[in-house]
C-alpha positions as CSV (number, residue, x, y, z in Angstrom):
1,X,-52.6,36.8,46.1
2,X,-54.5,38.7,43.7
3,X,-55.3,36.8,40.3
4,X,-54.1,40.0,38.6
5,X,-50.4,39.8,39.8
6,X,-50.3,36.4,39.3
7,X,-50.9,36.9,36.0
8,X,-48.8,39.2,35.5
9,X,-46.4,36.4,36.8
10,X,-47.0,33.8,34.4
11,X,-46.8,37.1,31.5
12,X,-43.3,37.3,32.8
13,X,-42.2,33.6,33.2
14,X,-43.9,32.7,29.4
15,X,-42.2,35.8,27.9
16,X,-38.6,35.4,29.5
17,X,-39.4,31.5,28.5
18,X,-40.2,31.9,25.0
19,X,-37.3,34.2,24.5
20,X,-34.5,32.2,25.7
21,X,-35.9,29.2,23.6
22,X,-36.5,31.0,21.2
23,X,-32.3,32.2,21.6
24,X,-31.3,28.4,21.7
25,X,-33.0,27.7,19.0
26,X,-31.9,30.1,16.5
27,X,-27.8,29.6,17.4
28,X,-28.8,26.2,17.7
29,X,-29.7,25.2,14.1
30,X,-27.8,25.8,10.9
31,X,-30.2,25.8,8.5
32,X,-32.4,29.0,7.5
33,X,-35.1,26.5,6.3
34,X,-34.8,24.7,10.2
35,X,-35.7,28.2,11.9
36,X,-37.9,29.1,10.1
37,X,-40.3,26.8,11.1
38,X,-39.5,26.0,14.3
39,X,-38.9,30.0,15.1
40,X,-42.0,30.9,14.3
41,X,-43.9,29.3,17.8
42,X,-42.0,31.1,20.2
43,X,-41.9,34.3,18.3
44,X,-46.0,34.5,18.2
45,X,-46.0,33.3,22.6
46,X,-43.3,36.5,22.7
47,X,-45.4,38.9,20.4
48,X,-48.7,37.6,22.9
49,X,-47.1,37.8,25.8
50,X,-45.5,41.5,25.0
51,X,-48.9,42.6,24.7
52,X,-50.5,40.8,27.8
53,X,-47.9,42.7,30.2
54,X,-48.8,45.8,28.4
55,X,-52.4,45.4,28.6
56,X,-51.7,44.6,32.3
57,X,-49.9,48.0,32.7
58,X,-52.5,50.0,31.3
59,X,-54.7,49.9,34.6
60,X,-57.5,50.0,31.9
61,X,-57.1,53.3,30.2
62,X,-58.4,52.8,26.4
63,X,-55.1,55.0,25.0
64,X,-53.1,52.4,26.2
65,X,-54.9,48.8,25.6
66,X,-55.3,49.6,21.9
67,X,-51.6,48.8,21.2
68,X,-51.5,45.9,23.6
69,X,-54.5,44.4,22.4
70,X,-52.7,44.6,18.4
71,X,-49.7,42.5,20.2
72,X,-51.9,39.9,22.1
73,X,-54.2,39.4,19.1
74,X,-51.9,39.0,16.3
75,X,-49.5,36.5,19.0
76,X,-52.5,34.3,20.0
77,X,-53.9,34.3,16.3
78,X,-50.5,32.3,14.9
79,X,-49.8,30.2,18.3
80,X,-51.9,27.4,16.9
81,X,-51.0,27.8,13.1
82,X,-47.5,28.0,14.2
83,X,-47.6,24.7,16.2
84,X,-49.3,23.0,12.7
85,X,-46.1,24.5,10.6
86,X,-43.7,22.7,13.3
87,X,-46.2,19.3,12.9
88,X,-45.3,19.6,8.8
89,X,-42.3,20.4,9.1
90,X,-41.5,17.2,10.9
91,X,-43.6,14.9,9.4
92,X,-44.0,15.5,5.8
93,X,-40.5,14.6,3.9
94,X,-42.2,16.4,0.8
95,X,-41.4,19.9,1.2
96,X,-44.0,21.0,-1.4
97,X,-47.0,18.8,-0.2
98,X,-46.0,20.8,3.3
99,X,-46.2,23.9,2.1
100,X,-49.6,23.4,-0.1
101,X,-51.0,22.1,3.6
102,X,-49.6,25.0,5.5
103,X,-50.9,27.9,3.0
104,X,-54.5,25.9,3.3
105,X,-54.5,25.5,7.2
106,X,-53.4,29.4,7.2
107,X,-57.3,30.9,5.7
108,X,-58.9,30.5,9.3
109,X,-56.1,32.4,11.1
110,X,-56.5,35.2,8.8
111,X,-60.2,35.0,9.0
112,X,-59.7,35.7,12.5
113,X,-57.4,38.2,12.3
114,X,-59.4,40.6,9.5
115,X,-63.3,39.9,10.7
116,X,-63.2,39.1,14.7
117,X,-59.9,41.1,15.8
118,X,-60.6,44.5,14.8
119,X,-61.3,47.5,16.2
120,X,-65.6,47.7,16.2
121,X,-65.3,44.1,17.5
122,X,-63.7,45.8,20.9
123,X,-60.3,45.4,20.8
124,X,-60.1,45.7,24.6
125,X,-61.9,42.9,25.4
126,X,-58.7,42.1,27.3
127,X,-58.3,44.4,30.2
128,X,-58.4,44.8,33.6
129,X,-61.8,44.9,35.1
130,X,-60.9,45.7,38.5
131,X,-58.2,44.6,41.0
132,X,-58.3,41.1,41.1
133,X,-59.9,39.7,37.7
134,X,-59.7,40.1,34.1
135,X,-62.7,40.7,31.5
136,X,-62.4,38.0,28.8
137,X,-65.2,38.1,25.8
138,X,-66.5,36.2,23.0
139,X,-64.3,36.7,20.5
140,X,-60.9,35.7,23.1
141,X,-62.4,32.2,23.3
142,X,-63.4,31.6,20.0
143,X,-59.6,32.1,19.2
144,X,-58.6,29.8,22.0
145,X,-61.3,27.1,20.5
146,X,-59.5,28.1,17.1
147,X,-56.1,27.3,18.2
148,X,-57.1,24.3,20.4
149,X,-58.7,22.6,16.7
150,X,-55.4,23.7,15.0
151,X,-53.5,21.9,18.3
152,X,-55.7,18.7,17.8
153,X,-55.2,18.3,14.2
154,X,-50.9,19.0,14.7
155,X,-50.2,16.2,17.5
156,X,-52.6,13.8,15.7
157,X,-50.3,14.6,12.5
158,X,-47.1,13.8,14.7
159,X,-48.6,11.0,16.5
160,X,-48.8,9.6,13.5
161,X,-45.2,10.6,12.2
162,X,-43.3,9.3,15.6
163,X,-45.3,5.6,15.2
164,X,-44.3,5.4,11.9
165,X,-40.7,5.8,13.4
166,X,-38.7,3.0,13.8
167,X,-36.3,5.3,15.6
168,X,-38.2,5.6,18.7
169,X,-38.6,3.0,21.7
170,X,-41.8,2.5,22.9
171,X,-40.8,4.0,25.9
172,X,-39.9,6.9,24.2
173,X,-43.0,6.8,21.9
174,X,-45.2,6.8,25.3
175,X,-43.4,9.8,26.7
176,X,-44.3,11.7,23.8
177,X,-48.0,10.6,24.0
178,X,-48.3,11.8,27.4
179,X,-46.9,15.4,26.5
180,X,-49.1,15.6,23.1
181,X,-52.2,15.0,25.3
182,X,-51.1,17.8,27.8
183,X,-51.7,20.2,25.3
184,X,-55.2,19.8,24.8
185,X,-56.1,19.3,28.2
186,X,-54.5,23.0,29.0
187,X,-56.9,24.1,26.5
188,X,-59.7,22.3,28.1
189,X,-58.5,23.3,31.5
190,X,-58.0,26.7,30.4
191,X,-61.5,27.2,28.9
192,X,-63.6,25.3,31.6
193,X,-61.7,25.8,35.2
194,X,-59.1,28.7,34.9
195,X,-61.1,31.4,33.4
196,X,-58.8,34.2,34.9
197,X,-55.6,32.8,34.8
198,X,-53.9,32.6,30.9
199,X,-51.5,29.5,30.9
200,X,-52.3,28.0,27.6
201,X,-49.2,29.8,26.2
202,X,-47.2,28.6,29.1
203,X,-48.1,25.1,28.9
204,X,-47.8,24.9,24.6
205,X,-44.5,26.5,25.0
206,X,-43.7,23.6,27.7
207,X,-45.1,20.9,25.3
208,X,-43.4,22.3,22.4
209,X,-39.5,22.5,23.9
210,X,-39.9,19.0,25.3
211,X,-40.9,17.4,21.9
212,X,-38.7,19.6,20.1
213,X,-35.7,18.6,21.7
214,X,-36.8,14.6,22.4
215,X,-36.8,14.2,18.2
216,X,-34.2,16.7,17.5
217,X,-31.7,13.7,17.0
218,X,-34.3,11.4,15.1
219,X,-35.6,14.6,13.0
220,X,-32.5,16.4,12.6
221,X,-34.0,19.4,13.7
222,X,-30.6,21.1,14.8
223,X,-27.5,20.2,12.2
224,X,-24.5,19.3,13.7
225,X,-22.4,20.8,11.2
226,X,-23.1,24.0,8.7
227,X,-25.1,23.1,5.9
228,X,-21.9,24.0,3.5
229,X,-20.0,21.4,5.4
230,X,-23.1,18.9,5.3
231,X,-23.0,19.1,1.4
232,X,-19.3,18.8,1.1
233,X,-20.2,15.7,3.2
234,X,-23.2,15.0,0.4
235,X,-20.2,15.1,-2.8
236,X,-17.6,13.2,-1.0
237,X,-16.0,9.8,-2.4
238,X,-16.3,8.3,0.8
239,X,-19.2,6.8,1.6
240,X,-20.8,8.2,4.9
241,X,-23.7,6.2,6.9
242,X,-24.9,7.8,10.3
243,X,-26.6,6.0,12.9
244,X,-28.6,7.3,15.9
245,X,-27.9,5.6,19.5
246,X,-30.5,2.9,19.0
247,X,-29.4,1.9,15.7
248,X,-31.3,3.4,13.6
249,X,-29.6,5.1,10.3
250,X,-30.5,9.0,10.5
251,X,-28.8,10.0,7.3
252,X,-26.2,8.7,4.7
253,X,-24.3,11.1,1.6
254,X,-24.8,9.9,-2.2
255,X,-22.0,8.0,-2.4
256,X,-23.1,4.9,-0.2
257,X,-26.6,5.1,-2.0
258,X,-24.1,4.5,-5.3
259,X,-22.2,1.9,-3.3
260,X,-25.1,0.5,-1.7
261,X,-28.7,1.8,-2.0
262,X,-29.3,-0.4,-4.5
263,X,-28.2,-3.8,-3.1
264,X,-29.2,-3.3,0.8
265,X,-32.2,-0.8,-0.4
266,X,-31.5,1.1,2.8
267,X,-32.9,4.8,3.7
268,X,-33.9,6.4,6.5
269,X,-34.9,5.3,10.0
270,X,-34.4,1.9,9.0
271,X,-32.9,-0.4,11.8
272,X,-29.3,-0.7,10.9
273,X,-28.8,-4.6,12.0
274,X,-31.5,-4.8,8.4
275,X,-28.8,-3.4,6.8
276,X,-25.7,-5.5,8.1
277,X,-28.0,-8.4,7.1
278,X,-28.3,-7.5,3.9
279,X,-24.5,-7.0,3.9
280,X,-23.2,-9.7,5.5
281,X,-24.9,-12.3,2.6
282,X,-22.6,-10.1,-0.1
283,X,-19.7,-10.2,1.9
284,X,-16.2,-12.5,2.4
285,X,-16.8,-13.3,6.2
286,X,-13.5,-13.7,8.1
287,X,-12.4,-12.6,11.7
288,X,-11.4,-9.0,10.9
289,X,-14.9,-8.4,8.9
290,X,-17.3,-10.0,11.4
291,X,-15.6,-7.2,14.0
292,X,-16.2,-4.9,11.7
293,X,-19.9,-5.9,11.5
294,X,-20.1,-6.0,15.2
295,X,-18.4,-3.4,15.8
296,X,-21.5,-1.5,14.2
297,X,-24.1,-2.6,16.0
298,X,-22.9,-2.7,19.5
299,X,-21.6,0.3,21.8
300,X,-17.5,1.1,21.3
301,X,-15.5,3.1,23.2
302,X,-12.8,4.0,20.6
303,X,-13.0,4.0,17.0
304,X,-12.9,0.8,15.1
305,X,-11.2,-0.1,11.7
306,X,-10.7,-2.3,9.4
307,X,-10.9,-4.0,5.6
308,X,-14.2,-5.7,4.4
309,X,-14.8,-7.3,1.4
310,X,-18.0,-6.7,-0.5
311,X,-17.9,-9.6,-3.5
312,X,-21.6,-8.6,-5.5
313,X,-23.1,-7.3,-7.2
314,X,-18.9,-5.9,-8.0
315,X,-16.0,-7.1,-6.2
316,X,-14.9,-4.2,-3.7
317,X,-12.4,-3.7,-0.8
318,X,-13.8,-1.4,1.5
319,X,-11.8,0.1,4.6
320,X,-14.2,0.9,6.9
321,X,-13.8,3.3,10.3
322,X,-16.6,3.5,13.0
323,X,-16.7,6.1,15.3
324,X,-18.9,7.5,17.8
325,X,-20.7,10.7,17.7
326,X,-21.3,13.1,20.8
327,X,-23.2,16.0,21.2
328,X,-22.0,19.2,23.5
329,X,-22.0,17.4,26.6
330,X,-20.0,14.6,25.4
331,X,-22.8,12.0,25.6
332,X,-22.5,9.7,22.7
333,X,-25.9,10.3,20.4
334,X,-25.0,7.8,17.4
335,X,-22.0,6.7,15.2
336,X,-20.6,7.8,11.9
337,X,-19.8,4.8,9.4
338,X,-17.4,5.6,6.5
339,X,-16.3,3.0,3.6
340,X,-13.6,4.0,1.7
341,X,-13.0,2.3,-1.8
342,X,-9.7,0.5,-1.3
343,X,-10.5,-1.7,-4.3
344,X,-7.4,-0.1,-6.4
345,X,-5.1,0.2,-3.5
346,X,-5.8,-3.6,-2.4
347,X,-5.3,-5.0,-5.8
348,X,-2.2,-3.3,-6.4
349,X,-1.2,-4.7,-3.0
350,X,-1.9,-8.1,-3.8
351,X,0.2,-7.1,-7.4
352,X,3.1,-5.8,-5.4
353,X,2.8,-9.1,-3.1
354,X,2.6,-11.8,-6.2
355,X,5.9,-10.0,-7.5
356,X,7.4,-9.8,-3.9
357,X,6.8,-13.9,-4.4
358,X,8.2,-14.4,-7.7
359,X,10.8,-12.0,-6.9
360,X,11.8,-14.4,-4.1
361,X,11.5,-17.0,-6.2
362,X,14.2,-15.7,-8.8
363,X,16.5,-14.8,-5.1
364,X,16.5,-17.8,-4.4
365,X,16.9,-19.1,-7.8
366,X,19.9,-16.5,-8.5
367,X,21.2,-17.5,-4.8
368,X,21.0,-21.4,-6.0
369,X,22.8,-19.8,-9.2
370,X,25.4,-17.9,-7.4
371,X,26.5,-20.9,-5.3
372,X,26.8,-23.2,-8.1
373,X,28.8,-20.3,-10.0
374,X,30.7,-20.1,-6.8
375,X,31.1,-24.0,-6.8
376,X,32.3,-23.8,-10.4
377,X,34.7,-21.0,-9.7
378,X,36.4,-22.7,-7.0
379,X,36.6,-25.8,-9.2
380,X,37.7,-23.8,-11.8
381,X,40.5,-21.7,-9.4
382,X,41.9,-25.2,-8.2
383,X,41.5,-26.1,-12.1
384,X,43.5,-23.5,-12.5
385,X,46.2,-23.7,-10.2
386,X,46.4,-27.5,-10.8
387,X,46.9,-26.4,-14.3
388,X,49.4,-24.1,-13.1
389,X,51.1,-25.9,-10.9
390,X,51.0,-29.3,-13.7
391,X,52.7,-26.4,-16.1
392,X,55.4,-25.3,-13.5
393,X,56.2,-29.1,-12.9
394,X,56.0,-30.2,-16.5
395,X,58.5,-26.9,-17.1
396,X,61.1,-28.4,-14.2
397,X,60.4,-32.0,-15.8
398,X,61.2,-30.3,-19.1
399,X,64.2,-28.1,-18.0
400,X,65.9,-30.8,-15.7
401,X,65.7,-33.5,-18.1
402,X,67.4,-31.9,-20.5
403,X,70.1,-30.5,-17.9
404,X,70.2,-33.9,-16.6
405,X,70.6,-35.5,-19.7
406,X,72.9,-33.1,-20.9
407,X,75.3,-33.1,-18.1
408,X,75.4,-37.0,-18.2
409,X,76.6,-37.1,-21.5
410,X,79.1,-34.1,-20.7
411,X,80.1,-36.5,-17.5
412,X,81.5,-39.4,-19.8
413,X,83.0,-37.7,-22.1
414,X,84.9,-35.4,-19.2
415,X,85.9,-39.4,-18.0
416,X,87.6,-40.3,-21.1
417,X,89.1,-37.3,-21.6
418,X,90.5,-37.8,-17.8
419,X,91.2,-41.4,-18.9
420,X,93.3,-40.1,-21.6
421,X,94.8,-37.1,-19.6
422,X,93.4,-34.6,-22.5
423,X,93.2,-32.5,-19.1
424,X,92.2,-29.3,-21.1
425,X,89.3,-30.7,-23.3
426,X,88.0,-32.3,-19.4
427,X,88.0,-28.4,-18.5
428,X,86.0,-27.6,-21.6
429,X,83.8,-29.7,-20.8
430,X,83.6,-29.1,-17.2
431,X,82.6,-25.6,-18.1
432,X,79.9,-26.5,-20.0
433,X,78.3,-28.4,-17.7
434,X,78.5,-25.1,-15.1
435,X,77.3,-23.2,-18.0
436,X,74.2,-25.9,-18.5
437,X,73.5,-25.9,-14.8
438,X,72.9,-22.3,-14.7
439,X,70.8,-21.9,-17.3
440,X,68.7,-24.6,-15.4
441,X,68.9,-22.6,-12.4
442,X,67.6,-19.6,-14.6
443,X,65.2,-21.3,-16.6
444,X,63.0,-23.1,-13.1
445,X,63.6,-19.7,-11.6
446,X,61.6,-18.3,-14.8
447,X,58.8,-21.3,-14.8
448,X,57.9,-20.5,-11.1
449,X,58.5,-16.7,-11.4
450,X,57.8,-15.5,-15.3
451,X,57.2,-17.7,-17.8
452,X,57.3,-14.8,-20.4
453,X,61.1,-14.3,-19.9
454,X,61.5,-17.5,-21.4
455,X,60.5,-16.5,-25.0
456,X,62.4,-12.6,-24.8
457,X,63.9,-14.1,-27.7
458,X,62.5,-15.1,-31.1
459,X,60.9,-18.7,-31.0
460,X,63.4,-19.8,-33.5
461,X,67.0,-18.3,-31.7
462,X,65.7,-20.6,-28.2
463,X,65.3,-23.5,-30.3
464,X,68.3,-23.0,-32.2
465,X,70.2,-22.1,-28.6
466,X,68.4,-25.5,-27.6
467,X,69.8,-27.7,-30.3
468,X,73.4,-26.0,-29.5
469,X,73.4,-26.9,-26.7
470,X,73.3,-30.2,-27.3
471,X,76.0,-30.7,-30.2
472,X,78.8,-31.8,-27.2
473,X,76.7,-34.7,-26.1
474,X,77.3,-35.8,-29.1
475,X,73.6,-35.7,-30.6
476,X,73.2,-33.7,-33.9
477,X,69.8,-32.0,-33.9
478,X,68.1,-30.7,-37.3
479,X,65.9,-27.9,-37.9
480,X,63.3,-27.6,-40.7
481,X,61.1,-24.3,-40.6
482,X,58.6,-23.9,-43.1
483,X,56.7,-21.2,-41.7
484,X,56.6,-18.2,-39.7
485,X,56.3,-19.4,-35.9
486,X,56.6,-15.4,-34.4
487,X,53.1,-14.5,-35.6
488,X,51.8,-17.3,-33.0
489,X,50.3,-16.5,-29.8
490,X,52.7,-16.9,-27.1
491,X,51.3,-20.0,-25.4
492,X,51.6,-21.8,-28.7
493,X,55.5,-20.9,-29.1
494,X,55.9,-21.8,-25.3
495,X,54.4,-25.0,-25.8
496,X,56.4,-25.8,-28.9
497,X,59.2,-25.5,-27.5
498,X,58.6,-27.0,-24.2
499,X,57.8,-30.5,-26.5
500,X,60.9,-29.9,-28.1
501,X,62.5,-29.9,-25.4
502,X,60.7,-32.9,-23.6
503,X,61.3,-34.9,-27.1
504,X,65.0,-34.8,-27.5
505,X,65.4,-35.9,-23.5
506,X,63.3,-38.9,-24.3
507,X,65.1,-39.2,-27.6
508,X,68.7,-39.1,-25.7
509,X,67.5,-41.0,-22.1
510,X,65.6,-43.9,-23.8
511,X,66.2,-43.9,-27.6
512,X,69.6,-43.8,-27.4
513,X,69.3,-41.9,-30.3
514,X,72.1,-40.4,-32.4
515,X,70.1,-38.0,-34.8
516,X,67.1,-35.8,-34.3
517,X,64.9,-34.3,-37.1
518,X,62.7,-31.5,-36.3
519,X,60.1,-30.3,-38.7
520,X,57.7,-27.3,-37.8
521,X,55.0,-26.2,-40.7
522,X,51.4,-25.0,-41.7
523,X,48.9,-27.6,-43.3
524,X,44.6,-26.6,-43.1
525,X,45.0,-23.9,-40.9
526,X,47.3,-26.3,-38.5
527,X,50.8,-25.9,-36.9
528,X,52.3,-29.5,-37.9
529,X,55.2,-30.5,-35.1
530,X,57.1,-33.8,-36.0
531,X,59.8,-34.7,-34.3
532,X,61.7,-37.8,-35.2
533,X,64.8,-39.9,-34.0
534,X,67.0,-42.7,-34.8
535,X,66.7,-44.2,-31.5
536,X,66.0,-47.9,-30.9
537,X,62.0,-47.2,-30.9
538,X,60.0,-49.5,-28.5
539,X,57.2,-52.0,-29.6
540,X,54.9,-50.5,-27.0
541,X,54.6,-46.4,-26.6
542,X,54.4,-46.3,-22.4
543,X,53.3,-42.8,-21.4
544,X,55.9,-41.5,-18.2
545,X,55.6,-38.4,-16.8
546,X,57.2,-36.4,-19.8
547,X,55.2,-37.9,-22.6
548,X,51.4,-37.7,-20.5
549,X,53.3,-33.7,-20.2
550,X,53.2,-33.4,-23.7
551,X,50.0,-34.7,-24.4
552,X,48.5,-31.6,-21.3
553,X,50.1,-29.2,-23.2
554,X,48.8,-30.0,-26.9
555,X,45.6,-30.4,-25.1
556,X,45.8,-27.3,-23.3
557,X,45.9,-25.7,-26.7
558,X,43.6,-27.4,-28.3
559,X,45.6,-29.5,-30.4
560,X,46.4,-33.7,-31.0
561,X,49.1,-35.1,-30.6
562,X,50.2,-39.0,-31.9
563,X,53.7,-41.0,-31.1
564,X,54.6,-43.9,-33.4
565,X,57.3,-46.3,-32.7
566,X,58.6,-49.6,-34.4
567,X,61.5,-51.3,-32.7
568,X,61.5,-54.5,-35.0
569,X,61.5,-52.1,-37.9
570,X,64.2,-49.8,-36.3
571,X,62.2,-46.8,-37.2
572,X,62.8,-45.0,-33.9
573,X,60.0,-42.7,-32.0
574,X,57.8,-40.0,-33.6
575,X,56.3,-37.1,-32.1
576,X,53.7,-36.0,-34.4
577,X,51.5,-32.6,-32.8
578,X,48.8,-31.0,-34.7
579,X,47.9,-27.4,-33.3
580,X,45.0,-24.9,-34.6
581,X,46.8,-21.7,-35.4
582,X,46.0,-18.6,-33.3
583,X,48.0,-15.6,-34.4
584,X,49.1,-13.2,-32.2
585,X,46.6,-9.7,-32.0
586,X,47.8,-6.5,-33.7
587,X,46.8,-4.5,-30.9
């Protein structure tokens, strides 16, 4: 095959090469500054190559290898140049040093371009000579020698950048050895052996897309997100740490460099295990923590979470998520590390827990309360109705005594009337005992029922009504009121006149008694009660059932109460109550 179509060939296959990378490469990358420099290679190989198939169309006719010429000139004059801008780019962080360095490295290309490539230097110099070759002069190689020195002096610059990398296997470090060195030896190759074939393009377009893409991750070349995104990314809160597949931290935001830069003294393409190192000695290990740690280094398959706690140099809670990040294809190419600042939120959480506790302390407290309340209440409800019920029976002891006692003295006198045949004074008397039966009937009927029923009427009528009724048993009762008894509450007048009516029974069942004096005043704020009889007394008081009755119902209002006796001195039996007054409310 002639060498003329088979350059023509390779023309084609560089030129449709460099345009689709140079395609990927623009959508590819985000950043203006990013394709700019790594544009500008495959845009001079597309500019040469342009102007190779032109030259090649011209069939040698001077009108048409002018404008080729321009194109294959200018393309092969920045090839070189353009591969050094792509070596700084990569390899010098300082953006200024890079530029100062490409702006030097730039006075030989446009040497060339304004003293060897003009027009009395003969432009055509690239042409077809005939059929099968193509005429090649001095001036073609000294720019092929030009770009081959520019070529050298870029892959010893990366060579250098990619061993300083910690990023990079050696595996990896050796592949990229291997295709460095193939670009030189195309030149070589190019210059010595294949004299009438132009691959050198070919092969540092080749070279170019291999290396290009083998550090894209390591370099970020191409930006996985829009740079606006990337510096929201740069202000957030959260602290951001991203990690390549080998472990190696490719980039973190300004927040973990405030977090912790200054404690781990991490930055880039540093091994991240270094860093977990450095980590772990300020941490509080436990299980969930060492996962986390773990979690880090080795491969996961979902993301991982959890709470780590950072004690120095100042006591943080960190939650921390891990996840994995994937490029296009879905092949995992790193992980993303965030710590969020839980600090706040986990010491209000301990706050809300050491109130939780002494909140169940004071539950259990106010439940220990509650049942001894509970206790007391149901003491103080069978208090109550012992009370109630010691009340209702001292009320029938009262009541029935004093019917009892009352109907036994009617009962002899109705037998000696009988025994005397006063027939009508036995009915009298007859009648009164129905009468004083009744009024028992209505009075226990009241004490179990409604006590206040009792007391409708005025203190002083009942007792009055009570002494009445018992004139016929031949007992003569007498009354002394020295102050006003109404204005009392109405368990006070109750229990006066319950003792009243206790008294006179004992004063009629065991004193025999003939006379009864009953005295109610006011002394230091105090109801005085005093009842008094002429009875036969006793030597020794014995407390029964009506007297301990008595002594509930002083107590139950607060009051003493004292019984006297002298038999030997015939003084009879004194009831003697004191009671602290408590008036009745006006409302």
């Amino acid at each position: 095959m002639p060498n003329l179509i088979i350059n023509y060939i390779i023309m084609v296959i560089t030129f449709v090469y460099a345009s689709a990378l140079f395609c990927d490469i623009y959508f590819k990358s985000k950043s203006i500054k990013t394709k700019l420099n790594l544009l500008f290679l495959p845009l001079s190989i597309i500019i040469a190559s342009t102007g190779f198939l032109l030259e090649l169309s011209s069939e040698g006719k001077f009108i048409y290898t002018l404008f080729p010429c321009m194109f294959t000139y200018s393309g092969l004059c920045f090839i070189g140049y353009s591969w050094f801008i792509f070596a700084s780019f990569i390899s010098l962080k300082n953006r200024k040093k890079a530029c100062i360095l490409n702006i030097i490295a730039l006075i030989p290309t446009i040497f060339v371009i304004l003293i060897i490539t003009n027009p009395p230097q003969n432009l055509e110099c690239i042409r077809p000579g005939h059929s099968v070759d193509m005429y090649y002069n001095a001036g073609y190689y000294f720019i092929l020698y030009l770009e081959a020195v520019y070529v050298f002096l870029s892959n010893i610059i990366l060579l250098i950048s990619f061993f300083r990398n910690p990023g990079f296997t050696f595996r990896q470090k050796t592949f990229l050895v291997v295709v460095l060195a193939f670009i030189p030896v195309s030149f070589y190759v190019r210059i010595q052996y294949l004299k009438h074939f132009e691959l050198v393009p070919l092969c540092l377009l080749a070279g170019y897309h291999i290396i290009i893409y083998s550090v894209s991750v390591n370099y970020k070349l191409f930006d996985i997100v829009p740079r606006s995104i990337a510096s929201i990314v740069q202000n957030m809160e959260q602290s951001i740490l991203i990690t390549n597949k080998n472990n190696n931290i490719v980039d973190f935001n300004s927040s973990f460099v405030n977090s912790f830069g200054s404690v781990a003294m991490v930055k880039e393409s540093d091994y991240l295990e270094v860093f977990i190192e450095n980590l772990r000695q300020l941490m509080v290990l436990d299980m969930e923590s060492q996962n986390i740690l773990d979690s880090m280094l080795n491969d996961i398959d979902k993301n991982v979470s959890g709470n780590i706690h950072v004690n120095a140099p100042v006591d943080k809670w960190y939650f921390v998520l891990i996840q994995n990040v994937a490029n296009r294809k879905g092949k995992k190419i790193g992980k993303l590390i965030s710590f969020n600042d839980i600090t706040a939120i986990h010491n209000l959480n301990q706050n809300l827990k050491q109130k939780n506790c002494e909140l169940e302390k004071i539950n259990l407290e106010l439940k220990n309360t509650n049942e001894k309340i509970l206790r007391h209440t149901l003491m103080s409800e069978e208090l109550a109705i012992t009370r109630e019920r010691n009340s209702i029976l001292s009320d029938l002891h009262d009541n029935i005594g004093q019917a009892y006692t009352s109907n036994l003295a009617l009962a002899r006198c109705v037998e000696t009337f009988l025994l005397t045949n006063r027939k009508d004074d036995a009915l009298g008397y007859l009648e009164e005992m129905a009468s004083t039966t009744n009024e028992l009937l209505f009075n226990i009927t009241s004490s179990v029922n409604d006590k206040n029923a009792i007391l409708q009427q005025s203190l002083k009528d009942m007792l009055r009504k009570l002494f009445k009724s018992y004139r016929k048993s031949g007992i003569a009762i007498e009354l002394k009121l020295n102050t006003d008894v109404e204005i009392l509450e109405y368990t006070i007048r109750h229990n006066i006149y319950r003792i009243c009516q206790e008294s006179i029974n004992n004063s009629l069942k065991h004193g025999m008694a003939k006379n009864i004096y009953v005295s109610i005043g006011e002394k230091n704020n105090k109801i005085v009660l005093e009842i008094a009889d002429d009875g036969v007394g006793c030597d020794l008081v014995y407390k029964g059932i009506g007297l301990k009755g008595i002594e509930y119902r002083i107590s139950e209002i607060g009051g003493e109460v004292f019984f006297t006796s002298d038999k030997s001195g015939q003084k009879g039996f004194i009831v003697r109550a004191e009671i602290p007054i408590r008036r009745v409310s006006k409302s």
